[in-house]
Structure formats: C-alpha cells, structure tokens
N, C-alpha and C positions, 0 to 999 in steps of 0.2 A: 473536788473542792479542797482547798487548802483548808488545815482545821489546827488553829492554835491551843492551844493547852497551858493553864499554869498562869499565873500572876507574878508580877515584878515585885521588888522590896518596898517600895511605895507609891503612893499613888501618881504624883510625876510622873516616872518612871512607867508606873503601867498604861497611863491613858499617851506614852509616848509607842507604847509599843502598840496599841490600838492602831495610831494614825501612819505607822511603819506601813502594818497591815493595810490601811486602807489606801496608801501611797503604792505599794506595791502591787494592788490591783490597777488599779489608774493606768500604772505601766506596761502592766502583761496581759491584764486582760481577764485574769483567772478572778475567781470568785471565792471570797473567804470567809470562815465562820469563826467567832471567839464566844466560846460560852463561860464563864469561868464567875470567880465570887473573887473580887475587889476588896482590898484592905478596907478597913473601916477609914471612913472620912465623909465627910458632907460638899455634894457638889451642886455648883450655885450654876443657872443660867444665866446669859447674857442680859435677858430682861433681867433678873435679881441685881446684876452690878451695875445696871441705871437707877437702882430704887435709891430714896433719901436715906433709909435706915440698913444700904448693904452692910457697912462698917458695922454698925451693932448689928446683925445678924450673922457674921463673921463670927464675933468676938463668942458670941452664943452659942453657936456650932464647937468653935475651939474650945470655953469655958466646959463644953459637956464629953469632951474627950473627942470631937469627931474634927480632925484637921479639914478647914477649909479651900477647896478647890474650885475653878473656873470651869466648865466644861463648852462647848463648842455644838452641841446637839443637844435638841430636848428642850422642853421651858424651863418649869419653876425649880424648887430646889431639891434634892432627891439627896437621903439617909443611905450609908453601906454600912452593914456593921461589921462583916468580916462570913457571913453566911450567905448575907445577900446575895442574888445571883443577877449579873449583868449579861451581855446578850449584844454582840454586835456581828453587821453582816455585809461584807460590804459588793458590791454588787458591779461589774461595770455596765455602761451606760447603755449598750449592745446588746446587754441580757434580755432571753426572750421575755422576760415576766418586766420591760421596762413599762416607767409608768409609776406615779407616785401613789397613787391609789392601790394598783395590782402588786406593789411592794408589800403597803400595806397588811392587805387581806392575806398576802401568803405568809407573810410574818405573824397577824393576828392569829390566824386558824392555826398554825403550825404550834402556837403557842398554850393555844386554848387545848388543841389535843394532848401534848404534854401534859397542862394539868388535868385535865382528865384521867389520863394513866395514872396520875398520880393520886386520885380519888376526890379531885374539886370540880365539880361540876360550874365552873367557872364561865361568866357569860358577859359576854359587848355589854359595856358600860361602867358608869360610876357614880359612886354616890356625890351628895352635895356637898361641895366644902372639901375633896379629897386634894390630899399630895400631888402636884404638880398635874394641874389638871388640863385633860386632852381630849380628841374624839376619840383616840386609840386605845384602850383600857380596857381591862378585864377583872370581874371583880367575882366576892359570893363571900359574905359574912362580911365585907370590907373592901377596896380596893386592892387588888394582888399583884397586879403588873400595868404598866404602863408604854405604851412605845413610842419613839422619836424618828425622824427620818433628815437626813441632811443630803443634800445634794447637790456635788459639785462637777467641774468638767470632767466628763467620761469618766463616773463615777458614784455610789448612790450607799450611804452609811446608813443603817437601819440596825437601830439601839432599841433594846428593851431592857426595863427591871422587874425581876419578881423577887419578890418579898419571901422568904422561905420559914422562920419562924421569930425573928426579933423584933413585931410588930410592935408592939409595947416599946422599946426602946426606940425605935423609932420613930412612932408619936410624941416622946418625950422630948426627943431634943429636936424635932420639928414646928413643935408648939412656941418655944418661944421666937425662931427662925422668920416663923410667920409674921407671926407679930412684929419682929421688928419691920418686917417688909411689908407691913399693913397688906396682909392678903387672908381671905377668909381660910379658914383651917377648922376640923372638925377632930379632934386626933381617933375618937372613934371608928374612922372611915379608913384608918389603916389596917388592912386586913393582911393575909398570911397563908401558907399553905397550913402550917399549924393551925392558924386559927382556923377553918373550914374543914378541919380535920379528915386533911389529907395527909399523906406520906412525905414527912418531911426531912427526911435524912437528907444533908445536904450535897452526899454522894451521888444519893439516887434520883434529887432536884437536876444536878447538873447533866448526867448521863441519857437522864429520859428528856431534858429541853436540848441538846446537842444530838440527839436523836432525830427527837422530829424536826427541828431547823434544815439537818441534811437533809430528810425526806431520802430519793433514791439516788443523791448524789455519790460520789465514790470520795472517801477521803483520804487526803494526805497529813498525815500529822507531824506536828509540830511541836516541841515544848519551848515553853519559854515562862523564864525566872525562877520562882521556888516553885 
C-alpha cells in the first residue's frame, strides 16, 4: 500500500494533495493510506454551504483564528487545530473488502483498536448533540472520532478524524459555527484522546492509527510537504 506522510503549507494545498492521492488510485489501481495532522482550520460540508447562516459561520470560524474551508467528504462542520489527526484511505473499486458498509466496519474497528493501544476504551457511537453527527463514530468521555466515506468511479475515500487533545478549543470555536448554521451542538460532547485519558502524544496518535489502518499490508512510503 502506498503510505503518505507529512502535510502541505496549507490547507489548499493539503486537501489537494489528498485528492492527488485519491486520483492516483482511480488510475493504478493501488490502494492508499494518509494519516497525518492538518494545519489548523475549520472545514465546512457541502450541506453547511446550502444553510442561510454559511456566511456567518464562515466569518466565526475565521474571527476565532481557524481559516475556513469547503471539503468534498463527510457532513457537518469539523475543527483541526494543528494536533488533530485526519485519516484518509482510498480504496479502488475491485478491492476485496468492496462495499460501502465492509468499508466502513474495517475502517471503524481499525480505528477503535488504535485507540485502544492507545488507552481509550472507545466504543460505536455518540452522544446527543455531537460535531458533525454520523452512524460512524466512536466515542468514551465525548465523541473522539468520526468517519466519512465518499465514493466515486472505480474508487472509494474513507476519511476519519480523531480528536487527540484540543477538545476545548474546539468546542469553542464550534459553538458559535453551529449556531450560525442553526444545528444543535452540545460542546460538551467533544471528547479527546486526552480527555479519556489516554495516550496522547501526537507522535504516538499518528503511528499507532497508521498502524492499524495498514493492518498486514506492506507499505510504500511517501513524504509529502513539511
């Protein structure tokens, strides 16, 4: 499996190198992992830029220092603050594990064991009122990760974020986000590997969730940006 490494200078930039990656599966056929922690910025779903109040939920995000982004996968609006860990996987359409469901589940459990190693007994589901809210989620003191899946011809993107310790800041500048986009929010409900007092160095977030994503595949590495 091809394995990316490293973030671009900003967020452009990096969620270009994402769709590089997921373009270049499409073509060849191979299958590719990016685990890596995204500059800080606030990315909005496609439903968020139909709502009345996208404009001021924009200005909200940028006012609280987090540049605002469009993203292509996932619903509602999802916080990076620069520790964050993002999580994308792209798959082509042949792969044995096809199936938007069997995507799923190998993504969720791959993920749940991570935090496990990691010390959060982390478990399907989420609370009421949480960040960008799915069936796909994993939560324990809070919501801690959440996953997306987008799927185009001869090809299958499967995005996750966990949260690693800046759960508080990103309550903060989610709260008023919400609100401009009239969507229930609890900021409570943002949880953390910190906060479930687990292992949260953000070295050892990224290495043990790019672990288990591979599973027993062989990797090819890759760097890319800083």
């Amino acid at each position: 499996m091809r394995v990316l490494r490293g973030r671009a200078d900003d967020p452009e930039a990096d969620r270009q190198v994402t769709a590089e990656m997921v373009e270049r599966t499409r073509e060849t056929g191979e299958p590719a992992l990016r685990v890596w922690q995204p500059g800080r910025h606030l990315a909005f779903g496609r439903r968020d830029a139909r709502e009345p109040g996208y404009g001021d939920a924009r200005e909200a995000a940028a006012v609280a220092g987090f540049p605002p982004v469009e993203r292509t996968t996932g619903g509602r609006a999802v916080a990076y603050t620069g520790t964050t860990v993002a999580v994308a996987t792209a798959l082509p359409d042949g792969d044995l594990r096809t199936g938007i469901p069997e995507r799923y589940d190998d993504a969720t459990e791959a993920i749940q064991r991570a935090l496990w190693k990691l010390g959060v007994p982390a478990q399907r589901g989420e609370p009421a009122d949480a960040f960008c809210p799915g069936s796909h989620s994993l939560s324990w003191k809070g919501k801690i990760a959440g996953l997306a899946q987008r799927v185009r011809t001869d090809v299958a993107l499967v995005g996750a974020v966990v949260v690693v310790d800046d759960h508080a800041a990103i309550a903060d500048v989610l709260e008023p986000v919400y609100a401009a986009l009239d969507l229930p929010f609890d900021p409570d409900t943002v949880g953390s590997v910190a906060r479930a007092g687990g292992r949260a160095d953000p070295e050892a977030v990224l290495e043990t969730l790019e672990t288990a994503m591979l599973g027993d595949e062989d990797a090819e590495v890759e760097r890319v940006g800083v």
